[in-house]
PDB file of N, CA, C and O in Angstrom:
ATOM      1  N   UNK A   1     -11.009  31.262 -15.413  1.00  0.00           N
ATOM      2  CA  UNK A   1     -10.007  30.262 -15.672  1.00  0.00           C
ATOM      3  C   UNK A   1      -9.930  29.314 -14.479  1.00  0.00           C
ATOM      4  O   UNK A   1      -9.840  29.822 -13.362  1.00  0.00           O
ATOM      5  N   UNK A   2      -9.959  27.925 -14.610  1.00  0.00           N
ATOM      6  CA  UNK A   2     -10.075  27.175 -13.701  1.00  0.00           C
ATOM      7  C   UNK A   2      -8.493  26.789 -13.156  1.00  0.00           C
ATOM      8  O   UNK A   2      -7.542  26.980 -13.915  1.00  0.00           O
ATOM      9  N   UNK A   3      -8.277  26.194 -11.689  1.00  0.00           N
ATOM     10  CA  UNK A   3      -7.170  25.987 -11.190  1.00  0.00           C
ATOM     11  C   UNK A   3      -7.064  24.855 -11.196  1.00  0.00           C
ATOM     12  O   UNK A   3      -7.733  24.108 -10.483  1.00  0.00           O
ATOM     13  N   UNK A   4      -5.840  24.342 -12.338  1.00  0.00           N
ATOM     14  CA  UNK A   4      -5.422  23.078 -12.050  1.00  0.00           C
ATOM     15  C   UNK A   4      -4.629  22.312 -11.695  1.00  0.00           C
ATOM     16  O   UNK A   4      -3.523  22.291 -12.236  1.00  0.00           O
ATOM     17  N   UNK A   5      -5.093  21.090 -10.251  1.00  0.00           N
ATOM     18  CA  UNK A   5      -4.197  20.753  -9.911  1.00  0.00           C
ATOM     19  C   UNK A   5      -3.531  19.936 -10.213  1.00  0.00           C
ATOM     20  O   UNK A   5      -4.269  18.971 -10.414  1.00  0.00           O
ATOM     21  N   UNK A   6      -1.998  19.521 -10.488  1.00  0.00           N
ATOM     22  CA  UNK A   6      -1.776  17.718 -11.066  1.00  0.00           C
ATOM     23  C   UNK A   6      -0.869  17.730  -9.924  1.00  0.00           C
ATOM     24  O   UNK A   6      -0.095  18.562  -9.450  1.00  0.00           O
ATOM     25  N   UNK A   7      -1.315  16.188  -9.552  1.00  0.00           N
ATOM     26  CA  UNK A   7      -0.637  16.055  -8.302  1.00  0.00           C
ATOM     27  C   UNK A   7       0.855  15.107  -9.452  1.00  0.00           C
ATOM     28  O   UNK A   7       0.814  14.441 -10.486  1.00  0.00           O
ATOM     29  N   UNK A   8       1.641  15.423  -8.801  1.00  0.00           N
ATOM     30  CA  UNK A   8       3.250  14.672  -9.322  1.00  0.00           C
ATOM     31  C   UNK A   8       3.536  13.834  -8.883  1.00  0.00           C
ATOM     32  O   UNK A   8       4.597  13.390  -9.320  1.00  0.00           O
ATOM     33  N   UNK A   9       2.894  13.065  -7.813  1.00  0.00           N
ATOM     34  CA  UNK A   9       3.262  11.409  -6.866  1.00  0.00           C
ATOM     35  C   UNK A   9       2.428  10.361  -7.867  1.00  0.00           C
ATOM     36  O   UNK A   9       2.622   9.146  -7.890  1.00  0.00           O
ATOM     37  N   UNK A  10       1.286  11.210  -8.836  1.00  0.00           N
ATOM     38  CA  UNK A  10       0.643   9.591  -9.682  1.00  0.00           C
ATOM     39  C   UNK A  10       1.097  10.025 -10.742  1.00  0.00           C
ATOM     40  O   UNK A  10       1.700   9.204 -11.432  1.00  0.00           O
ATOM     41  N   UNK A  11       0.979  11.461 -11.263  1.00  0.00           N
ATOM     42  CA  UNK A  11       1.258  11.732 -12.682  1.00  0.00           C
ATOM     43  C   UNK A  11       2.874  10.482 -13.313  1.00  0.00           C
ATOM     44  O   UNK A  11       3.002   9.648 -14.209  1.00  0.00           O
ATOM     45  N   UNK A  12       3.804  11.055 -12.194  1.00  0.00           N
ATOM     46  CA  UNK A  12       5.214  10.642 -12.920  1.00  0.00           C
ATOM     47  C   UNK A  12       5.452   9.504 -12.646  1.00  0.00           C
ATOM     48  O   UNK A  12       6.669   9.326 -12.684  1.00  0.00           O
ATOM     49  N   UNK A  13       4.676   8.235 -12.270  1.00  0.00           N
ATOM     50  CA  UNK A  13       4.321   6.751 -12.753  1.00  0.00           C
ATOM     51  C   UNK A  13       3.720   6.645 -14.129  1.00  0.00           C
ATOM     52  O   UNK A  13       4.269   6.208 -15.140  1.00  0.00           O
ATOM     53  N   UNK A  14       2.509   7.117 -13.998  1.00  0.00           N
ATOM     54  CA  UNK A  14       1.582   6.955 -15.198  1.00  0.00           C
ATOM     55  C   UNK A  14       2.590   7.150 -16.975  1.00  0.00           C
ATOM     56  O   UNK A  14       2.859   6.482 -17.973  1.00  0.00           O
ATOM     57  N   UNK A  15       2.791   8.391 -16.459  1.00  0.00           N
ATOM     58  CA  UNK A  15       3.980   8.599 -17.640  1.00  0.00           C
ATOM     59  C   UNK A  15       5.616   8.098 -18.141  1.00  0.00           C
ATOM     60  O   UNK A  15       6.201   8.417 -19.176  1.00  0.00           O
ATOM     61  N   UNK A  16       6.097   7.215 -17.020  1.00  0.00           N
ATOM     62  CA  UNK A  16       6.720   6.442 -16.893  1.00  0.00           C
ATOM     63  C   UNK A  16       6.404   4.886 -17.391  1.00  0.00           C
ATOM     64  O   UNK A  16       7.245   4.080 -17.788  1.00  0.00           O
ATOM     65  N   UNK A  17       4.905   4.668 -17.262  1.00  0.00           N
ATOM     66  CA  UNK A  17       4.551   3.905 -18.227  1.00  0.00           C
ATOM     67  C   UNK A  17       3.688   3.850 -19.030  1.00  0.00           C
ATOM     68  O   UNK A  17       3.058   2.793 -18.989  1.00  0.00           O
ATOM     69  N   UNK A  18       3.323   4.681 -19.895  1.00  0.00           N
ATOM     70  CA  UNK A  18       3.044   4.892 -21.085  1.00  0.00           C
ATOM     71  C   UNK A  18       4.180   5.442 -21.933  1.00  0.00           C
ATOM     72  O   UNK A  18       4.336   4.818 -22.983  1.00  0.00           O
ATOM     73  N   UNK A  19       4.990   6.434 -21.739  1.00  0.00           N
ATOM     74  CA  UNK A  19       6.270   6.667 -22.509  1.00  0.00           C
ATOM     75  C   UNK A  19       7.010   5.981 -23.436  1.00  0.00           C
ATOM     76  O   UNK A  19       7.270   6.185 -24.622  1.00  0.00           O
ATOM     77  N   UNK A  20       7.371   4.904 -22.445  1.00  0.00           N
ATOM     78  CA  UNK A  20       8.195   3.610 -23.325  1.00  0.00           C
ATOM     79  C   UNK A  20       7.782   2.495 -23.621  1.00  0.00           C
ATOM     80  O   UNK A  20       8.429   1.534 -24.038  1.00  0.00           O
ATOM     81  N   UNK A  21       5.893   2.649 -23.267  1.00  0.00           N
ATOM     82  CA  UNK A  21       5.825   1.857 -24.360  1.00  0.00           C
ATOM     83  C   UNK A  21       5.130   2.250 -25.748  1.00  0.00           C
ATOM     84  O   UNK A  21       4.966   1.566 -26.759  1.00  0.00           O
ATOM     85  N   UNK A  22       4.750   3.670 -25.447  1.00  0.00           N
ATOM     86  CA  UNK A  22       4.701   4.405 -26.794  1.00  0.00           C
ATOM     87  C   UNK A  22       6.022   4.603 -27.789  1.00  0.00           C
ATOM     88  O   UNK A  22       5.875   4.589 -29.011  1.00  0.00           O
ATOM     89  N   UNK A  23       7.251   4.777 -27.199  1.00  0.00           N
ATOM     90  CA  UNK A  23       7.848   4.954 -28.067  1.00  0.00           C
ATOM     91  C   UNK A  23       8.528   3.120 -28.901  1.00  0.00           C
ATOM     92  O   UNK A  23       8.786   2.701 -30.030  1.00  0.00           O
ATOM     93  N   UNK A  24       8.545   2.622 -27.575  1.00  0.00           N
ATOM     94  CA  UNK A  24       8.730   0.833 -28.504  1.00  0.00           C
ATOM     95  C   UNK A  24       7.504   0.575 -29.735  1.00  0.00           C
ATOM     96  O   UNK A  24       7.893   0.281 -30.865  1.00  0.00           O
ATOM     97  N   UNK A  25       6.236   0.681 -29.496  1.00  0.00           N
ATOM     98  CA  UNK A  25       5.511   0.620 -30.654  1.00  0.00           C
ATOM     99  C   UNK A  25       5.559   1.425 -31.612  1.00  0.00           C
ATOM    100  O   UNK A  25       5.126   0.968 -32.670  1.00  0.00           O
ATOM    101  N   UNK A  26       6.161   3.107 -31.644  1.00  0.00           N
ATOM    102  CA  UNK A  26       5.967   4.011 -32.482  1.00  0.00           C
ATOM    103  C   UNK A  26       7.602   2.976 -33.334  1.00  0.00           C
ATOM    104  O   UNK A  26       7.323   2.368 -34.368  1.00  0.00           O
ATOM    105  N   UNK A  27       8.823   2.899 -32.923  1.00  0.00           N
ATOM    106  CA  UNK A  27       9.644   2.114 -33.255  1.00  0.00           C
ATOM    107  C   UNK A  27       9.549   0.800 -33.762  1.00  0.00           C
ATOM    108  O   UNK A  27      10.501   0.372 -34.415  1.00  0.00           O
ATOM    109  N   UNK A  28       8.462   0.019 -33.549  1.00  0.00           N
ATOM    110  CA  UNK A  28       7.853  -1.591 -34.684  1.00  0.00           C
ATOM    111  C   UNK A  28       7.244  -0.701 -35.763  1.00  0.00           C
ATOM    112  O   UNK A  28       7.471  -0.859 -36.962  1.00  0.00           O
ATOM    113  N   UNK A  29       6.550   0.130 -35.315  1.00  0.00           N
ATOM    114  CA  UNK A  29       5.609   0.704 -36.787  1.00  0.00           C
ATOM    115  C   UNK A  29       6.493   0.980 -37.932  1.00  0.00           C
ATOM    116  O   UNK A  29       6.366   0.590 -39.093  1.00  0.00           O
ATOM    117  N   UNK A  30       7.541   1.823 -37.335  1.00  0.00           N
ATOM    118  CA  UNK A  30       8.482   2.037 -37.937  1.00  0.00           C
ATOM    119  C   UNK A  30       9.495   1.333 -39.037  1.00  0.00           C
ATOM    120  O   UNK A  30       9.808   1.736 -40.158  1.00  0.00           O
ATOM    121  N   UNK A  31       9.884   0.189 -38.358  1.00  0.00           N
ATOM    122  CA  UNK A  31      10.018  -0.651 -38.650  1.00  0.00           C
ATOM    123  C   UNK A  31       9.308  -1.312 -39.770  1.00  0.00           C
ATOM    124  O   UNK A  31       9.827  -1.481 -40.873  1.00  0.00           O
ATOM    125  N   UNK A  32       7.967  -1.723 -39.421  1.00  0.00           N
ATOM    126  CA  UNK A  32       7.275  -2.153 -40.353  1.00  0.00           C
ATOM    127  C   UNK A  32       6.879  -1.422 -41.778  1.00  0.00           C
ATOM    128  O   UNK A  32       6.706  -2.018 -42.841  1.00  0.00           O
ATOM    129  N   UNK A  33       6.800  -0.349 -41.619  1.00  0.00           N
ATOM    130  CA  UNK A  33       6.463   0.490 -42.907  1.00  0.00           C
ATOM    131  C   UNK A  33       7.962   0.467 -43.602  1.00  0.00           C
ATOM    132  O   UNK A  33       7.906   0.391 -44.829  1.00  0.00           O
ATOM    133  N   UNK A  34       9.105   0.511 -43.118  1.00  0.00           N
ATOM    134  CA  UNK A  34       9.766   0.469 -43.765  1.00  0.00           C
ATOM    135  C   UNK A  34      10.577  -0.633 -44.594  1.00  0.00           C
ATOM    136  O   UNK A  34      11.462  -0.489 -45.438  1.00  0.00           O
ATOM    137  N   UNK A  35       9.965  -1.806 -44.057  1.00  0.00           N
ATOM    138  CA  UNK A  35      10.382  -3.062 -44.318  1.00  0.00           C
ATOM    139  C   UNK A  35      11.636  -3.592 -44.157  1.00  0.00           C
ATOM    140  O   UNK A  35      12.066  -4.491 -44.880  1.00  0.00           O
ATOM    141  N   UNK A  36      12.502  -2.892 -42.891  1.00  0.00           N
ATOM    142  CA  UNK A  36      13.970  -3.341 -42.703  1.00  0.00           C
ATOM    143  C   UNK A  36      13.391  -4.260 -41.366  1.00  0.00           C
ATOM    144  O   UNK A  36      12.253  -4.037 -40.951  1.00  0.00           O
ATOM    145  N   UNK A  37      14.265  -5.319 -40.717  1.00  0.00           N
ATOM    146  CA  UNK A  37      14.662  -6.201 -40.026  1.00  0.00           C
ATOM    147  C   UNK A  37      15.303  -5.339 -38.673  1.00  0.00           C
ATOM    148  O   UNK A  37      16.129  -4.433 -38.784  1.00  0.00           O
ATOM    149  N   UNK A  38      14.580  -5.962 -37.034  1.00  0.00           N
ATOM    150  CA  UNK A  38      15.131  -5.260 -36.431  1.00  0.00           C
ATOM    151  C   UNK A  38      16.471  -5.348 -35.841  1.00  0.00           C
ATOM    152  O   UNK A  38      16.580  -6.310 -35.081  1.00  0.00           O
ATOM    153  N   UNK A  39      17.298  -4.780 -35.941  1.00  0.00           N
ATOM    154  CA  UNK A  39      18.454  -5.197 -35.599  1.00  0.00           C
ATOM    155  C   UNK A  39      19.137  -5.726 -33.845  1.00  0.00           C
ATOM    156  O   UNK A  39      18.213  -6.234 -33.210  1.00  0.00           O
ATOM    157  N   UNK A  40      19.854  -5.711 -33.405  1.00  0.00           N
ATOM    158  CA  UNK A  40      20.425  -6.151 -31.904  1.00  0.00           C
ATOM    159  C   UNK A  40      20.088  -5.046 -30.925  1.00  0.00           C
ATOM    160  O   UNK A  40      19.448  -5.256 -29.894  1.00  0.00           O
ATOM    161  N   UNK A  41      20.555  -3.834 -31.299  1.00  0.00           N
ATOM    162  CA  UNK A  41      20.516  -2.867 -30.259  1.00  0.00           C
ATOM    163  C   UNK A  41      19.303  -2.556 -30.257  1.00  0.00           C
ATOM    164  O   UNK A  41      18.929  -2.073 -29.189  1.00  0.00           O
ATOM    165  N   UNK A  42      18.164  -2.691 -31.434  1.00  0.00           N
ATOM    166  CA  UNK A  42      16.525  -2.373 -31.318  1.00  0.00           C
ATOM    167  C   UNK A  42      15.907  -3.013 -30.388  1.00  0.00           C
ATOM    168  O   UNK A  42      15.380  -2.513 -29.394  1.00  0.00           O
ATOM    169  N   UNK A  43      15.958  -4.282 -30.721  1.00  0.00           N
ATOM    170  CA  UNK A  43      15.501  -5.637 -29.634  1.00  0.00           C
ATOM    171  C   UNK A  43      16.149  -5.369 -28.113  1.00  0.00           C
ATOM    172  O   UNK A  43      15.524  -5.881 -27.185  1.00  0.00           O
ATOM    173  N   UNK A  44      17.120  -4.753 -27.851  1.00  0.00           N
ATOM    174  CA  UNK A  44      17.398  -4.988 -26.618  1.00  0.00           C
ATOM    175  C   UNK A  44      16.517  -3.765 -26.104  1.00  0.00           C
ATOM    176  O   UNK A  44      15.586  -3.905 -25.310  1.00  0.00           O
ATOM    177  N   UNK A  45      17.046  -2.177 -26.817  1.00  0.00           N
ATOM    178  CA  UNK A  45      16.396  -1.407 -26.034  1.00  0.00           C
ATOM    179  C   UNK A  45      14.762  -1.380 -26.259  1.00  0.00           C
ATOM    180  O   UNK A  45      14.049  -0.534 -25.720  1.00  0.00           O
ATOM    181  N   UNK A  46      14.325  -2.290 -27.019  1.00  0.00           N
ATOM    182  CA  UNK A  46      13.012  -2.824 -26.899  1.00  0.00           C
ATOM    183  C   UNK A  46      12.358  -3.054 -25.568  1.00  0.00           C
ATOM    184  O   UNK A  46      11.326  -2.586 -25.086  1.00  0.00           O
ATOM    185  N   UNK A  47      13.391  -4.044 -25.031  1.00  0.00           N
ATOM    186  CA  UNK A  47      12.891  -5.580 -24.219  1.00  0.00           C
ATOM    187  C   UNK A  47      13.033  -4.120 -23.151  1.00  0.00           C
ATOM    188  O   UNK A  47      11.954  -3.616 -22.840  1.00  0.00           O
ATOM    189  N   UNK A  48      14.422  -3.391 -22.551  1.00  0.00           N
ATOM    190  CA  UNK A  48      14.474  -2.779 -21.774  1.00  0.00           C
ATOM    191  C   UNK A  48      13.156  -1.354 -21.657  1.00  0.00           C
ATOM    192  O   UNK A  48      12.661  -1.164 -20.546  1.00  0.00           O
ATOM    193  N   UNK A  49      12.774  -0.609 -22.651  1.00  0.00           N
ATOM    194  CA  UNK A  49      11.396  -0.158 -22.683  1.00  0.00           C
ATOM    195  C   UNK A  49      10.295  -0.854 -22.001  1.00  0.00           C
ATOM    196  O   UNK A  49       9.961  -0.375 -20.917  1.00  0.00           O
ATOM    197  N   UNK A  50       9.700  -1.835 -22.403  1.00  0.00           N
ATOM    198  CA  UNK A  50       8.863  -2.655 -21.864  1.00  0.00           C
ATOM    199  C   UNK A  50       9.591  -3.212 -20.771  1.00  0.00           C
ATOM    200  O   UNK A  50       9.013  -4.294 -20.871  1.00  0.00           O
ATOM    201  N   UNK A  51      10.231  -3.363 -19.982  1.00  0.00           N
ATOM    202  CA  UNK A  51      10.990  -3.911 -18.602  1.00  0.00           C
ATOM    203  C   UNK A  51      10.393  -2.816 -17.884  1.00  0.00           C
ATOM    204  O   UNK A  51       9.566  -3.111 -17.022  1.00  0.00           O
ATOM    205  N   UNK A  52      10.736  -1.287 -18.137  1.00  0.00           N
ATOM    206  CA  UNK A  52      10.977  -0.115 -17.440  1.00  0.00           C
ATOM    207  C   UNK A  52       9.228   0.293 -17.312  1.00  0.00           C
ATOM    208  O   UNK A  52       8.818   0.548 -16.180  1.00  0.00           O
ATOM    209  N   UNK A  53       8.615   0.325 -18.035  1.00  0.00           N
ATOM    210  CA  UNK A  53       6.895   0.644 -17.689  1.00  0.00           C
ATOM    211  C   UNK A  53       6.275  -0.403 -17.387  1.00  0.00           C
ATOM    212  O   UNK A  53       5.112  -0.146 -17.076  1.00  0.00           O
ATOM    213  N   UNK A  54       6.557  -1.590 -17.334  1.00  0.00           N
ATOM    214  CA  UNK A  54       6.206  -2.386 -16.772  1.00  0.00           C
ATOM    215  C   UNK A  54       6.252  -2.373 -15.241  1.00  0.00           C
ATOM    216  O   UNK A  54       5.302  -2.377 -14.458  1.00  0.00           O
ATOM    217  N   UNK A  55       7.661  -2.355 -14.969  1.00  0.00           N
ATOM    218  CA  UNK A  55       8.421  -1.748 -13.486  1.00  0.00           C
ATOM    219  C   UNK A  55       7.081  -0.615 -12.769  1.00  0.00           C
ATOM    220  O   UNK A  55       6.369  -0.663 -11.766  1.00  0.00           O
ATOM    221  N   UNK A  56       7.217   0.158 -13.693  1.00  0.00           N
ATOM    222  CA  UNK A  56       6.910   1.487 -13.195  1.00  0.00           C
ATOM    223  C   UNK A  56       5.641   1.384 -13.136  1.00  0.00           C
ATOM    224  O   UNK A  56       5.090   2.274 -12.489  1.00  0.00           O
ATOM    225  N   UNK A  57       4.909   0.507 -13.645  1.00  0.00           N
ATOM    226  CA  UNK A  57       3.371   0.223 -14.017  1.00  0.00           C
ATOM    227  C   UNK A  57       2.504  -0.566 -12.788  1.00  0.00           C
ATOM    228  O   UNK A  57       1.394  -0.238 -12.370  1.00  0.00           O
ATOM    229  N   UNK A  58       3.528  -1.959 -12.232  1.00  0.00           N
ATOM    230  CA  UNK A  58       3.385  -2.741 -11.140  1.00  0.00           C
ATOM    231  C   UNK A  58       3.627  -2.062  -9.811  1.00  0.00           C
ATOM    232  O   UNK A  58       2.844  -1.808  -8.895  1.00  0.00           O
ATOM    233  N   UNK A  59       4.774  -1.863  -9.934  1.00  0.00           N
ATOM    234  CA  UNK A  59       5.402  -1.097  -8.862  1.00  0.00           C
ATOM    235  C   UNK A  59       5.679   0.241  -8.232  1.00  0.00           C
ATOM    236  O   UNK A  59       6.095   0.270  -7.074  1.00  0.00           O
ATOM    237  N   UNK A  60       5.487   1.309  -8.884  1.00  0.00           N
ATOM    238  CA  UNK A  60       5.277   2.597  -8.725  1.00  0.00           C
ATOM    239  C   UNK A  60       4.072   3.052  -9.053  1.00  0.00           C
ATOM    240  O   UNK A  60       3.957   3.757 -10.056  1.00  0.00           O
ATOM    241  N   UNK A  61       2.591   2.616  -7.992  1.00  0.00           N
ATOM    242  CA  UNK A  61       1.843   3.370  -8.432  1.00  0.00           C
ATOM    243  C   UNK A  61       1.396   4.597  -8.132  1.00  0.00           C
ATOM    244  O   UNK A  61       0.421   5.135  -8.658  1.00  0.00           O
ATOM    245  N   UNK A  62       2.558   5.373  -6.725  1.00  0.00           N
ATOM    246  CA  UNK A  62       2.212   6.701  -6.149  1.00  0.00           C
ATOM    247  C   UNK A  62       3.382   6.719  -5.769  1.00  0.00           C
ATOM    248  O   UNK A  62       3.764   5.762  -5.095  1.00  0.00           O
ATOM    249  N   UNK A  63       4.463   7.976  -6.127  1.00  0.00           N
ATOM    250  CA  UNK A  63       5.515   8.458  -5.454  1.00  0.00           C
ATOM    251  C   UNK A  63       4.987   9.607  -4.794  1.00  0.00           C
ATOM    252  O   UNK A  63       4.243  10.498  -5.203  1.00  0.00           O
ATOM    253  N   UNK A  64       5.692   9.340  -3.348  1.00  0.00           N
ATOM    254  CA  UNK A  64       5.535  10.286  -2.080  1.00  0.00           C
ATOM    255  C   UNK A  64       7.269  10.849  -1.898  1.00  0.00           C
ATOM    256  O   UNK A  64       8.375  10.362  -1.663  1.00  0.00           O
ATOM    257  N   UNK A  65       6.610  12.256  -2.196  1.00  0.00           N
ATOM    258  CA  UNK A  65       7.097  13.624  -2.089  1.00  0.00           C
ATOM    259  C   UNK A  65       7.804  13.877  -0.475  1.00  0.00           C
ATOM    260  O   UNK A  65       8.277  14.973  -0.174  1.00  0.00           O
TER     261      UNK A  65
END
């Protein structure tokens, strides 16, 4: 069995941005298959998803432990 290491200073960027913006697209798909209109609070915590991995994408590319 091999030993694996994940270091946690790149991992918890990386996943910080992919997260939200997986879940904003899994939420349009959503959307779209169902054929409703997105409403106020969708669009915002939209814009704020994509704000936050973006953030985390530019700017956090190694947290030191």
């Amino acid at each position: 069995m091999k030993d694996i290491n994940i270091n946690l200073g790149t991992a918890l960027p990386k996943l910080a941005t992919v997260l939200p913006l997986s879940v904003v697209l899994f939420n349009l798909i959503i959307n779209v298959i169902s054929n409703r209109p997105f409403t106020n609070d969708e669009i915002f915590w939209s814009v704020v998803g994509v704000i936050t991995s973006l953030y985390f994408g530019l700017f956090c590319k190694k947290i030191e432990f």
